[in-house]
C-alpha positions as CSV (number, residue, x, y, z in Angstrom):
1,X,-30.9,-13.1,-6.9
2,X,-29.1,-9.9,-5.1
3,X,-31.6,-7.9,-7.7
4,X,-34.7,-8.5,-5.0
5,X,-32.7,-8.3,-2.0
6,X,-33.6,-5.3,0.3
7,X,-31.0,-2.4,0.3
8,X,-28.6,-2.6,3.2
9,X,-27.1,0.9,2.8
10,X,-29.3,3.8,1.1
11,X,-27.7,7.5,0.1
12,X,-30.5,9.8,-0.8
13,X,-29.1,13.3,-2.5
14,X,-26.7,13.4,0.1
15,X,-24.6,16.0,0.9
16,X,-21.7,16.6,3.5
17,X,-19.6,19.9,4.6
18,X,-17.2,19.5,8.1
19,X,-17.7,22.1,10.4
20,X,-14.7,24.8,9.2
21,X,-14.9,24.3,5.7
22,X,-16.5,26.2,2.7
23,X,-16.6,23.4,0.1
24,X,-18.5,20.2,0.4
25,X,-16.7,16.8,0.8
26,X,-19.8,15.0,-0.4
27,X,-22.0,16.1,-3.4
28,X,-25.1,14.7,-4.1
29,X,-24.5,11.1,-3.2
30,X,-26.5,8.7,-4.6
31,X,-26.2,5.0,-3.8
32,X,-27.6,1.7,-2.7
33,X,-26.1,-1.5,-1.5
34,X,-28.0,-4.6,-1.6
35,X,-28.2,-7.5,1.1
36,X,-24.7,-9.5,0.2
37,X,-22.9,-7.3,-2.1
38,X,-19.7,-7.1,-2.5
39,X,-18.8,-3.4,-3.4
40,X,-14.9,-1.8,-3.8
41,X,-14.7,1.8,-4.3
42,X,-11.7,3.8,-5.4
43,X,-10.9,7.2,-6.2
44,X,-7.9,9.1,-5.7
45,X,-6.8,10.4,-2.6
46,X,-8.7,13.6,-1.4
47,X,-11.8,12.3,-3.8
48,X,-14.0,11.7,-1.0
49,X,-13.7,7.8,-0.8
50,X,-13.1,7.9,3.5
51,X,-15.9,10.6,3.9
52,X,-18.1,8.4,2.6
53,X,-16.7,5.7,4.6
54,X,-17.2,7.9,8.0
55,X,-20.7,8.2,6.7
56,X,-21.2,4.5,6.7
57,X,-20.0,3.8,9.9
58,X,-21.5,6.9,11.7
59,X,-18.5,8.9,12.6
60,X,-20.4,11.4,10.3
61,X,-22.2,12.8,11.9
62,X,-21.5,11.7,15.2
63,X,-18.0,12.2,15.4
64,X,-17.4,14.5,13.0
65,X,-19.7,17.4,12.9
66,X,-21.1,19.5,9.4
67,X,-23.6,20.6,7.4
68,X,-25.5,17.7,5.8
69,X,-28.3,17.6,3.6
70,X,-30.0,14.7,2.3
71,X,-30.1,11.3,3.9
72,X,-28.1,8.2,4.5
73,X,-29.5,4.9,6.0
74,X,-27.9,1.9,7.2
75,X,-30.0,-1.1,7.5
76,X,-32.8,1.1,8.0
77,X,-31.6,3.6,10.4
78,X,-30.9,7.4,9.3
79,X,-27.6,8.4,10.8
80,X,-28.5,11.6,11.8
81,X,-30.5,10.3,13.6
82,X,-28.6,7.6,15.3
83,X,-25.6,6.9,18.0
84,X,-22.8,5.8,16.8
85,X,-23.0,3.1,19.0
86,X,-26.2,2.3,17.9
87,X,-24.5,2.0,14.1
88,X,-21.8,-0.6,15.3
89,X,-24.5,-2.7,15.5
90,X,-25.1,-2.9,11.7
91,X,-21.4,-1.8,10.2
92,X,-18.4,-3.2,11.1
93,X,-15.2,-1.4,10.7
94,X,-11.5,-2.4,9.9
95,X,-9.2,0.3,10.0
96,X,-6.2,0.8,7.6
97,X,-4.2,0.3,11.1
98,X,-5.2,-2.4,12.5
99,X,-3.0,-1.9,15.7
100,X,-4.9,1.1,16.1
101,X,-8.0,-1.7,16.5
102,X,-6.2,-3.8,19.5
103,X,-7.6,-3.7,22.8
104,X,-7.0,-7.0,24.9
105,X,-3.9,-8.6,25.9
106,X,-4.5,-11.9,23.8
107,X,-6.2,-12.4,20.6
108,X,-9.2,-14.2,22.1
109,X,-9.7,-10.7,24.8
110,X,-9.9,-8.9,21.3
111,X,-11.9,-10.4,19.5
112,X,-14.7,-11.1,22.9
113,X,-14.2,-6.8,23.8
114,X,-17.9,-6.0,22.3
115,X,-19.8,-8.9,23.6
116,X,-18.2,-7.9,27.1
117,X,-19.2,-4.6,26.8
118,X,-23.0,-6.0,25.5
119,X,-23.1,-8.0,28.6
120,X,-23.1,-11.6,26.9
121,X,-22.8,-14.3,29.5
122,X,-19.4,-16.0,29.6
123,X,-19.8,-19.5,28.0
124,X,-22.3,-17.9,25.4
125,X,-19.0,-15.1,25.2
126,X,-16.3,-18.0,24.7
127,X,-18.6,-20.1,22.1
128,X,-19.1,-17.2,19.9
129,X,-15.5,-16.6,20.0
130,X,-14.5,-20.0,19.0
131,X,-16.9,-20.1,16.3
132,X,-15.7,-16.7,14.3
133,X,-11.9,-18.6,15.2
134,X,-12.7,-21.3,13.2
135,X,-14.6,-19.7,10.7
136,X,-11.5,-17.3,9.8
137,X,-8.8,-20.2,10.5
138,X,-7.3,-18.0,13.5
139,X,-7.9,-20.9,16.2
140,X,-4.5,-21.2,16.8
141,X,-3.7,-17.9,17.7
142,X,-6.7,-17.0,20.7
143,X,-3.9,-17.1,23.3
144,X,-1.0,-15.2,21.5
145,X,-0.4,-11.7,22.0
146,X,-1.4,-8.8,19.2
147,X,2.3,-7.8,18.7
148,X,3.4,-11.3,18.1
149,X,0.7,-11.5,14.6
150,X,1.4,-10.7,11.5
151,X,0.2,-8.2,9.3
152,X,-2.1,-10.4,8.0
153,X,-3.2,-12.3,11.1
154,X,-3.6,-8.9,12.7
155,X,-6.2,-8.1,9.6
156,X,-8.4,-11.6,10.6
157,X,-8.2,-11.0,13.9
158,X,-9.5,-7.4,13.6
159,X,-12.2,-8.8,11.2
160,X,-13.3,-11.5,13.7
161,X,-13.5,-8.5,16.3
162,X,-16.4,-7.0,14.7
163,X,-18.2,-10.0,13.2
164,X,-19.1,-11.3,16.0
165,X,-21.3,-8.5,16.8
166,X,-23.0,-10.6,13.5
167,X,-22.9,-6.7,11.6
168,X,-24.8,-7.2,8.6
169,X,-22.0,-4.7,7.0
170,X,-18.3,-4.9,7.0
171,X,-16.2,-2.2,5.8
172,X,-12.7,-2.1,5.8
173,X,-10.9,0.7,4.7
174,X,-7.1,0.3,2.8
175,X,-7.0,-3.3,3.8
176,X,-3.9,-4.5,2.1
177,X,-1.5,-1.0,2.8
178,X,0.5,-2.9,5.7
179,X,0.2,-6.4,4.0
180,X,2.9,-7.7,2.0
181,X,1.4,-8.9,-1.6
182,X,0.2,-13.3,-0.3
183,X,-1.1,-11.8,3.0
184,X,-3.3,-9.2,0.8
185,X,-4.8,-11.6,-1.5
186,X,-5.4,-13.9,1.4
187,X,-7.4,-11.2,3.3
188,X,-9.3,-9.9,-0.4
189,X,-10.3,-14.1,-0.6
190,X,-11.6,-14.3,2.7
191,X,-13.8,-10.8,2.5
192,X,-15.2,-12.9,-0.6
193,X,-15.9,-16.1,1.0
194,X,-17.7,-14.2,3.8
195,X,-19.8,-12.5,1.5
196,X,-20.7,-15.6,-0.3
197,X,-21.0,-18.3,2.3
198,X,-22.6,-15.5,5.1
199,X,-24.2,-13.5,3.1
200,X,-22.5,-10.2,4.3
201,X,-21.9,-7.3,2.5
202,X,-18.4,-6.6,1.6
203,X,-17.4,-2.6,1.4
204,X,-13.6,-1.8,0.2
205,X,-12.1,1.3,0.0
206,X,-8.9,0.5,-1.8
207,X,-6.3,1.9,-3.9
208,X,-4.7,-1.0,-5.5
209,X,-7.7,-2.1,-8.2
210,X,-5.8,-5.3,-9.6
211,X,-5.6,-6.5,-5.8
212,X,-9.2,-5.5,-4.8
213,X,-10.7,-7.2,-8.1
214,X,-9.8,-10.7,-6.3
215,X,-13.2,-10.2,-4.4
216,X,-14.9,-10.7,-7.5
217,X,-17.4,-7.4,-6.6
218,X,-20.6,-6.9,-7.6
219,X,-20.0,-3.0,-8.8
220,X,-16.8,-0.6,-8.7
221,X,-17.9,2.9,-7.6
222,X,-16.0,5.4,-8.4
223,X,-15.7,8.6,-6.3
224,X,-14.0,12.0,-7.5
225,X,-14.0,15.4,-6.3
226,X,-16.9,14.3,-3.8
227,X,-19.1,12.8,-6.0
228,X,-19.6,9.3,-7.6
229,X,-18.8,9.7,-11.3
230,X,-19.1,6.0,-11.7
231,X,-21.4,2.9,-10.6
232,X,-20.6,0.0,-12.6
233,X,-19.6,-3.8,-12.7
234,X,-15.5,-4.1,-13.1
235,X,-16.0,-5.1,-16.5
236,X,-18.2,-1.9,-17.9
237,X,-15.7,0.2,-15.5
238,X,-12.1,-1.4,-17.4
239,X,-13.7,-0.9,-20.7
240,X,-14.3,2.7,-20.5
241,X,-11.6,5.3,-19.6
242,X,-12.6,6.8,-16.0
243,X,-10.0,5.6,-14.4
244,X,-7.2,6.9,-16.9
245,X,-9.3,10.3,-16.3
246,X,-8.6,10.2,-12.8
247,X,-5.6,8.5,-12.2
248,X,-6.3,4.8,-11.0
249,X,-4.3,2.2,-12.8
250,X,-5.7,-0.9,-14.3
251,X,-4.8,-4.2,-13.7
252,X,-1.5,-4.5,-15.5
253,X,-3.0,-7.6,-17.6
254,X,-5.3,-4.9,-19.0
255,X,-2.6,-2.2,-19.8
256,X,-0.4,-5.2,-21.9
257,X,-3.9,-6.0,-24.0
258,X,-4.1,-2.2,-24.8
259,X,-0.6,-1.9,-25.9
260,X,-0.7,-5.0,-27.8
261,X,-3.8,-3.4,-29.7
262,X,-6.5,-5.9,-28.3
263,X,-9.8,-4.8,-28.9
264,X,-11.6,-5.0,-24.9
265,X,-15.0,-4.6,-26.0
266,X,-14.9,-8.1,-27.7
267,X,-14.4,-9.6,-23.8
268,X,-18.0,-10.6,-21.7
269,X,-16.1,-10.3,-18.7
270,X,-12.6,-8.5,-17.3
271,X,-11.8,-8.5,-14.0
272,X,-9.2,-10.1,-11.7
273,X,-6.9,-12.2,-14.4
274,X,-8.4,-15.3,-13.1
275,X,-11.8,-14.5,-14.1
276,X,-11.2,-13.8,-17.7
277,X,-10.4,-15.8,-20.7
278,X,-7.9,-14.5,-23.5
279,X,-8.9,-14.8,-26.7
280,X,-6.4,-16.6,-28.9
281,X,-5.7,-14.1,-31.3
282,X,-4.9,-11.4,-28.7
283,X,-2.4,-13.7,-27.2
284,X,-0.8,-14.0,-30.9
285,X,-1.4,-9.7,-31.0
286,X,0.8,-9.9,-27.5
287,X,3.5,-12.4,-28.6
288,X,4.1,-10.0,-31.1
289,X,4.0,-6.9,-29.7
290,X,6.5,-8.0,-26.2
291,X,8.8,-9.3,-28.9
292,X,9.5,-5.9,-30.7
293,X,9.2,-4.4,-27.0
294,X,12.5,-2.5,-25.9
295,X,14.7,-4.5,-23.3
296,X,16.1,-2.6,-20.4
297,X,19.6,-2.3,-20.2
298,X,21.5,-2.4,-17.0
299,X,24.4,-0.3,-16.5
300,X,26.4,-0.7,-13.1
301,X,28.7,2.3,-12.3
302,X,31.1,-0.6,-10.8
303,X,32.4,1.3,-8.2
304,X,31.3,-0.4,-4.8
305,X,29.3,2.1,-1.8
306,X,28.2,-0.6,0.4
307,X,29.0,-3.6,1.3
308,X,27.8,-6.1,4.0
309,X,29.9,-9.4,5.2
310,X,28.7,-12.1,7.2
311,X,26.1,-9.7,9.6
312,X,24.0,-11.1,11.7
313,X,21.8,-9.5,14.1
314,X,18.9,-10.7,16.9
315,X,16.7,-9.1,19.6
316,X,17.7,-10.0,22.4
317,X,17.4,-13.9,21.7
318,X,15.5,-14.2,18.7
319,X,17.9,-14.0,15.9
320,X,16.7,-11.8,13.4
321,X,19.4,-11.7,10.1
322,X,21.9,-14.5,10.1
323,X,25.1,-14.8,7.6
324,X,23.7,-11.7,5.2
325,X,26.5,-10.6,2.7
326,X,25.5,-8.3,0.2
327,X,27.2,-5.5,-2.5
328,X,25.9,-2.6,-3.5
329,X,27.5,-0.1,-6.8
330,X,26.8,3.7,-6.6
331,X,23.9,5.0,-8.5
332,X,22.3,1.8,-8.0
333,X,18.2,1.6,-7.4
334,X,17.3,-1.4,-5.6
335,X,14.0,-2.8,-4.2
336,X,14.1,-4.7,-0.9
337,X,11.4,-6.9,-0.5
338,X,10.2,-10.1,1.6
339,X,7.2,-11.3,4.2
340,X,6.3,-9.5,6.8
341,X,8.6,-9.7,9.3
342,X,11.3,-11.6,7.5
343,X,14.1,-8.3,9.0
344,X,13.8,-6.0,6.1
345,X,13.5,-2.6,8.3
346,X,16.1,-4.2,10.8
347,X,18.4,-4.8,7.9
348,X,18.1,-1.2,7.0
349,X,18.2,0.3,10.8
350,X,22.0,-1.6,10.8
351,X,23.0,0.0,7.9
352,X,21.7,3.3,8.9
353,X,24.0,2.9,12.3
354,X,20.2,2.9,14.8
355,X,21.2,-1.0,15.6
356,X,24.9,-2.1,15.6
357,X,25.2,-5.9,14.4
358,X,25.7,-9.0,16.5
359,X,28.4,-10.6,14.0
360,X,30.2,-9.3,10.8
361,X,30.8,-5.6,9.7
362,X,29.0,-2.8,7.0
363,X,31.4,-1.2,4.5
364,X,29.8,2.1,3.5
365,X,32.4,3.8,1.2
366,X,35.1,1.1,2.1
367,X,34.6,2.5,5.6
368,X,33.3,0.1,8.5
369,X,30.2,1.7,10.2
370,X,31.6,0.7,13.2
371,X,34.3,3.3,13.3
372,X,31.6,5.9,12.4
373,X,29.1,7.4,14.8
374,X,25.5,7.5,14.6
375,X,25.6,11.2,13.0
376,X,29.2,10.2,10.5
377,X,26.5,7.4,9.0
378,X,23.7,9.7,9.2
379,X,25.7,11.9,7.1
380,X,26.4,9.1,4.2
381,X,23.0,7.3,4.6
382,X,19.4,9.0,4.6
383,X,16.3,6.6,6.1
384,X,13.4,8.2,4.9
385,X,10.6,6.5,7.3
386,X,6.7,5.0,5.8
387,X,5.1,7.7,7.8
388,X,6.6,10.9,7.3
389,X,4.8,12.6,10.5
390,X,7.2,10.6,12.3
391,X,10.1,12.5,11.4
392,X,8.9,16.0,11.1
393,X,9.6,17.7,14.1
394,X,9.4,21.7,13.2
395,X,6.6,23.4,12.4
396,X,7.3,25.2,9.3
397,X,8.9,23.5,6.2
398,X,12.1,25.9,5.8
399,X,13.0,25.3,9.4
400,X,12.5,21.5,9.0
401,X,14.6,20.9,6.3
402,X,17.5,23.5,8.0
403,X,17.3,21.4,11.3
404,X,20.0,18.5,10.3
405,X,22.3,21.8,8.9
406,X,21.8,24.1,12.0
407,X,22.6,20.7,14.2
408,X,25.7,20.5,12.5
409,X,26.6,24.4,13.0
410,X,26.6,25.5,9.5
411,X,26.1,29.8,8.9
412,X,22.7,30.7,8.8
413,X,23.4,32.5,5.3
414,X,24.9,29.0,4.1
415,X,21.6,27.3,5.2
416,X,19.7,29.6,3.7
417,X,20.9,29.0,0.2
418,X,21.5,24.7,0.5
419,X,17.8,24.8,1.6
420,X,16.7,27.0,-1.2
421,X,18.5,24.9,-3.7
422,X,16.9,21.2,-2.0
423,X,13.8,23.1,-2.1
424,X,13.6,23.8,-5.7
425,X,15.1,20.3,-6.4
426,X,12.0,18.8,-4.3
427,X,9.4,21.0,-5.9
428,X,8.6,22.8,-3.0
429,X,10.3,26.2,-3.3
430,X,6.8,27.4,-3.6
431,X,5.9,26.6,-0.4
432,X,9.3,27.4,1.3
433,X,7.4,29.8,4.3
434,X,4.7,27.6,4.4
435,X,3.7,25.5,7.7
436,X,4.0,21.8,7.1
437,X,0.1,21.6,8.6
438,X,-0.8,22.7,5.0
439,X,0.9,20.2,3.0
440,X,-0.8,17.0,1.4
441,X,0.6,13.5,2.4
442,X,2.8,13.3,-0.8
443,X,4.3,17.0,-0.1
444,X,5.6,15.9,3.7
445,X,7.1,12.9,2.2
446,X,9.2,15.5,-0.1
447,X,9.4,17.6,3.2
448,X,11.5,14.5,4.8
449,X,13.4,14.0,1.7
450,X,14.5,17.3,1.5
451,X,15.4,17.0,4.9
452,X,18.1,14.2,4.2
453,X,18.9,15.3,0.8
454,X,20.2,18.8,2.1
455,X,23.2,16.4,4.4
456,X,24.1,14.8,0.7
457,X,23.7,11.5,1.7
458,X,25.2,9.1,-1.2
459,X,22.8,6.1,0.2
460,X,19.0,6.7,0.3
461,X,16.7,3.9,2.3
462,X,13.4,4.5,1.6
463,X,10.5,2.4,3.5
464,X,7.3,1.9,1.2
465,X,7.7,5.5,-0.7
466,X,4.7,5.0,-2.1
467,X,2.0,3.8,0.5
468,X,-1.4,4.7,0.7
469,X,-1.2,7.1,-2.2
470,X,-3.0,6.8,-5.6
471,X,-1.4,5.8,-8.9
472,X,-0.6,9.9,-10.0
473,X,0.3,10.7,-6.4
474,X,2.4,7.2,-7.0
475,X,4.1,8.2,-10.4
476,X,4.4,11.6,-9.2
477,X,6.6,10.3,-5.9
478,X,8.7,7.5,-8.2
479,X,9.7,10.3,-11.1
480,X,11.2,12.4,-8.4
481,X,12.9,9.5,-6.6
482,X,14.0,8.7,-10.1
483,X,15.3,12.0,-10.8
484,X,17.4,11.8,-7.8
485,X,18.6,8.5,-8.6
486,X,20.0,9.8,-12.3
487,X,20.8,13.2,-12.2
488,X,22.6,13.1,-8.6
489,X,23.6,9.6,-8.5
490,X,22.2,8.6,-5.1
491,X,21.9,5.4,-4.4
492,X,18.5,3.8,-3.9
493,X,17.5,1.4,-2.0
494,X,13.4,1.0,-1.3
495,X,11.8,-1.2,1.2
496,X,8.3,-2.6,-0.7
497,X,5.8,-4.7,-1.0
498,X,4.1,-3.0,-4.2
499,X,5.1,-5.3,-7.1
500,X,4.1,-2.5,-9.6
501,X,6.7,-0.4,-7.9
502,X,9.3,-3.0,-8.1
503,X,8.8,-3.9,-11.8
504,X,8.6,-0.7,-13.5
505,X,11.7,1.7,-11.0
506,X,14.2,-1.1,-10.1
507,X,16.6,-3.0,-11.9
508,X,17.3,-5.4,-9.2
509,X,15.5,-7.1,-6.2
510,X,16.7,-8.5,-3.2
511,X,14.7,-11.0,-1.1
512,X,14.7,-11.3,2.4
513,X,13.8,-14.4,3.8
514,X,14.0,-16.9,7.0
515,X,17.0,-14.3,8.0
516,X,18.9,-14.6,5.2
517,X,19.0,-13.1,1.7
518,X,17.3,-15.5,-0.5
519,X,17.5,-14.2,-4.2
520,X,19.3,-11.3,-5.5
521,X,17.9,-10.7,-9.4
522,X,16.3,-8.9,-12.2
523,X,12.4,-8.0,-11.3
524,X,11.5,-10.0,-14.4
525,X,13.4,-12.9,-13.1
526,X,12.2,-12.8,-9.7
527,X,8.7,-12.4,-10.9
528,X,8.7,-15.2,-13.0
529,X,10.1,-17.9,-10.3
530,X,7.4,-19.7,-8.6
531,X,8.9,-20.8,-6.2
532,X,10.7,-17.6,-4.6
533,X,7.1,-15.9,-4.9
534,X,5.8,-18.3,-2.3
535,X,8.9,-18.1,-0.2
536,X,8.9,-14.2,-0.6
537,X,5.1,-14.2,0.4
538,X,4.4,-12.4,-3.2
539,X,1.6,-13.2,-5.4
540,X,1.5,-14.1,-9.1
541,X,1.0,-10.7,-11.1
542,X,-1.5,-10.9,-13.8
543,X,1.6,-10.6,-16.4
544,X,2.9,-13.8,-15.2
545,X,-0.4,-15.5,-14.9
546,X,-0.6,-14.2,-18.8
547,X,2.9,-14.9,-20.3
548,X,2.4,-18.8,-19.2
549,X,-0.5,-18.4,-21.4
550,X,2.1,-17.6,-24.3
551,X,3.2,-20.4,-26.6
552,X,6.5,-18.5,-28.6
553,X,7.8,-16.4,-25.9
554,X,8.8,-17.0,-21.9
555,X,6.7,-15.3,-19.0
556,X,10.3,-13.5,-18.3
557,X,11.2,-12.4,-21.8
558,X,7.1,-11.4,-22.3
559,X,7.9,-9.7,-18.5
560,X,10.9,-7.9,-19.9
561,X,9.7,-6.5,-22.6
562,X,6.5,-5.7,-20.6
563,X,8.8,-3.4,-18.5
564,X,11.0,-1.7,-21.1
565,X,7.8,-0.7,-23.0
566,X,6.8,1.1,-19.7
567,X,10.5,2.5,-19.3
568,X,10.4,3.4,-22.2
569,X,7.0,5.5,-22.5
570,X,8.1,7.3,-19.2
571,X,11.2,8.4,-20.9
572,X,9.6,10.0,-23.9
C-alpha cells in the first residue's frame, strides 16, 4: 500500500522569493510525495507550477538564487543544503524541449552521457544502456541521430537519459507541448507503466488535464498564485469547481455530463474516460440534450484566395509533399493538422514564398507565387511562428510592429496612426511605449500578430497559436483570432495538434499525411473516423469514446451538436 511508503519528496512551510523580486513565487508550500506516486500538477501559467518544479530538481536554489524559508527534501536531502549535482542523483528531469536535452551524436551517446561522466566502466556503460532500450521500446534507434527522431521518440529517448542514473524521481515538465495528440498519450502510458512496474514516482507539470489523467495519478495538486489551493485524487478535484475558478478545463467528457444535467456526485470514480463508467440514465440525459443541441452552420464566402495544384516539394532528396492540390475561400478558418513530421510547416513555408516548390504552382489571389517576390507574398500572407521570440527583433513594442511599414518606406506620421489603430485592435494600445521585455507570453504573441496584421495580409498561417498556455490564456488567444477572422475577413489557417482547438474554432480540417493530403472535412467528421485518427497520429477524444456509448444518436451527430452548444455559449 503507497499509504506506508516513505515520503520521496517532503515541502515543509516552504517559501521562495528570486533574488530581484518583492513578492514570493512560493507561499507556504506544503506537500509530500510517497515512494511510487504518480502526481500531475496544473495551474495556470504564472501560478507557480515550474518554481516548484526548479525546487524539485535543485535549480532552486542552486541555480537560481532567493530568499527561502522553510524546507524541501528530496529523498532525504534538504536542497539548501545540497549540489545540484548531488540532486540529479535522486530527480530526473525532462524538459518541455527535449532538444534542449541532446548531447551525443547518436541516441545510444545520449542516453550513456551520465554514466560517462560517473566513470562507469564501458561494458557495465553499454549493458545499462541496452537495458533502459528495451525497457522503453527504443532499441532500434541507439544508432540514429537526435534530429532524425520524432517528437515522441525524442521524449523516450530523453526519459531513458536520466533513468539510467536509476533516479528514484522523474519529473517532466509540459511533456506533450511538442507532441502531436498518439505520440502524447503514448509518452502519458509509458510514465504510468514505469511507475507501476518500477516503482518510480511519476511528477507532471501539465496543462492539458484530459491528456495528463491517462497516467491514472494518485493526486492532482493544484497550484495558484504560488500556493497549493488543492491536494486531491482526480475524482474529488472534477467534482468540485477549482478548476473553473482558475481557468483549467476539464476533460471534455465531463463538460458534456454537466450540460446534459448529470448529477457527478453519483460517480465513485472520474478520471481519464476510460476509467469511468456512465450510468445509463445520464447517457439517456445526453441523448437528449445533443439532440436539441444547435448545429453549426457553414457559410463559404465562395470566392477562392488560394489555391494549390499538383505541388510537390523535397529536401534535397527526401521528398517531403507529393501531388497536394488544395482550395481555400476567403474568410475561411481552417485547422492543419497531421503526425509529426508528415510536411505541415513545409507546406505552409511554400505558401508563405520561404521555400519555392519542386513541381506544380500556388494561386494566392488567382496570382501564381511564383511571379511574386518573397516581400509581394509577405504582403498577402502573414506566418505567425510557435515561438514568438523568434520573430521579435526590436526592443520596444511600437517599433516592432512599425518595422515591416518603415521597411516598406511608408511616412512616419502614416505609421504612427496604422500602428495605433493594430494596436487597439490587438488589445495592446495600453502598452504601446512599453518594452516587449515586459510583456507575458500571450502579449508577444499579439506583438507578432500585430506585426503582420498592420501589412493587411488577407491569409494568416498560424503555427500552434495556442501552445504552452492555459485554457483562459487559450480562450483569450482563440476569441481574438476569431475576431479577426469575422470582423476583417482574414483568412485562417492554424497549424495544430490541440484537438480542443480544432473542434470548437474551425469549421474544416485538413490532414496531412505520408506527403499527401489525406482528408479534407468537418472536425466532427474527422473526429469520428477511426481510421484517419490512427493515420493522422490523433487520439480518440473522450466525446467519441462517449457518443459510441449512445444507442439513438451517432458519435458525429452527438459530436456536432457537442460543438454548436459550445459555439453557441461563446456567442452569447
Amino acid at each position: 500500500m503507497k499509504e506506508n511508503r516513505q515520503n520521496l519528496v517532503e515541502f515543509n512551510n516552504f517559501y521562495f522569493k528570486y533574488k530581484s523580486q518583492v513578492d514570493y513565487s512560493l507561499c507556504d508550500i506544503n506537500l509530500k510525495i510517497k515512494k511510487g506516486e504518480k502526481i500531475v500538477i496544473v495551474g495556470p501559467s504564472g501560478s507557480g507550477k515550474s518554481s516548484l518544479a526548479k525546487s524539485l530538481n535543485g535549480q532552486i536554489p542552486n541555480t537560481y538564487t532567493g530568499d527561502m524559508e522553510g524546507f524541501c527534501l528530496i529523498d532525504g536531502k534538504n536542497i539548501e543544503k545540497s549540489s545540484i549535482f548531488d540532486l540529479s542523483l535522486h530527480t530526473g528531469t525532462v524538459l518541455q524541449d527535449t532538444d534542449g536535452q541532446f548531447v551525443g551524436l547518436t541516441v545510444a551517446e545520449d542516453i550513456a552521457f551520465s554514466l560517462e561522466n560517473d566513470n562507469v566502466d564501458q561494458k557495465e556503460m553499454v549493458k545499462i544502456v541496452h537495458k533502459w532500450a528495451d525497457v522503453l521500446n527504443i532499441e532500434k534507434l541507439l544508432d540514429k541521430k537526435p534530429n532524425e527522431l520524432s517528437g515522441g521518440q525524442k521524449q523516450s529517448v530523453s526519459i531513458a537519459g536520466v533513468l539510467v542514473s536509476e533516479v528514484p524521481l522523474l519529473l517532466l515538465d509540459e511533456p506533450l507541448a511538442n507532441l502531436d495528440p498518439k505520440s502524447g498519450r503514448s509518452t502519458i502510458k509509458l510514465l504510468k507503466d514505469l511507475a507501476e512496474n518500477l516503482d518510480i514516482s511519476v511528477v507532471v507539470i501539465e496543462h492539458r488535464l484530459e491528456e495528463a489523467l491517462l497516467l491514472d495519478p494518485d493526486r492532482v495538486i493544484v497550484v495558484n498564485d504560488g500556493k497549493i489551493i488543492g491536494d486531491m485524487s482526480p475524482t474529488e478535484l472534477l467534482k468540485s469547481d477549482i478548476l473553473d475558478k482558475i481557468g483549467i478545463r476539464k476533460p471534455l467528457y465531463i463538460d458534456a455530463l454537466t450540460y446534459a444535467g448529470a448529477d457527478l456526485f453519483s460517480y465513485e470514480k472520474l478520471s481519464d474516460f476510460s476509467y469511468v463508467d456512465i450510468k445509463e440514465r445520464d447517457l439517456e440525459k445526453i441523448e437528449i440534450w445533443a439532440k436539441k443541441s444547435p448545429r453549426n452552420i457553414i457559410e463559404k464566402s465562395g470566392e477562392n484566395i488560394l489555391k494549390i495544384e499538383n505541388l510537390s516539394f523535397a529536401y534535397e532528396k527526401e521528398r517531403v509533399l507529393d501531388g497536394i492540390n488544395l482550395e481555400i475561400d476567403k474568410g475561411e478558418m481552417i485547422s492543419i493538422l497531421g503526425p509529426n513530421g508528415a510536411g505541415k510547416s513545409t507546406l505552409a513555408k511554400l505558401i508563405c514564398g520561404f521555400l519555392r516548390p519542386d513541381d506544380g504552382r500556388i494561386l494566392i489571389d488567382g496570382i501564381d507565387s511564383s511571379t511574386l517576390s518573397i516581400k509581394e507574398i509577405a504582403d498577402r500572407v502573414g506566418f505567425i511562428l510557435q515561438n514568438p521570440n523568434a520573430m521579435i527583433s526590436k526592443t520596444m513594442i511600437y517599433d516592432e510592429v512599425a518595422f515591416g511599414l518603415r521597411l516598406r518606406g511608408f511616412d512616419e506620421e502614416i505609421i504612427k496612426e496604422r500602428v495605433y489603430e493594430t494596436l487597439k485592435v490587438c488589445g495592446l494600445y495600453p502598452f504601446r511605449n512599453w518594452p516587449i521585455s515586459a510583456l507575458s507570453y500571450g502579449q508577444k504573441r499579439r506583438v507578432t500578430i500585430a506585426s503582420i496584421l498592420i501589412l493587411d495580409p488577407e491569409i494568416f498561417i498560424l503555427d500552434e497559436p495556442t501552445a504552452g498556455q492555459d485554457f483562459r490564456h487559450y480562450t483569450k488567444m482563440m476569441e481574438f483570432i476569431r475576431k479577426l477572422n469575422k470582423d476583417y475577413g482574414l483568412t485562417i489557417l492554424m497549424i495544430s495538434h490541440d484537438m480542443h482547438l480544432i473542434e470548437e474554432y474551425t469549421d474544416r480540417s485538413i490532414v496531412v499525411c505520408d506527403k499527401k493530403i489525406l482528408a479534407d472535412m468537418s472536425p466532427a467528421k474527422l473526429f469520428s473516423n477511426e481510421e484517419l485518427i490512427d493515420a493522422a497520429n490523433l487520439s480518440q477524444t473522450s466525446l467519441y469514446k462517449l457518443g459510441r456509448q449512445l444507442k439513438n444518436i451517432s458519435p458525429f451527430d452527438f459530436i456536432e451538436g457537442f460543438i454548436g452548444y459550445e459555439r453557441s455559449l461563446r456567442d452569447e
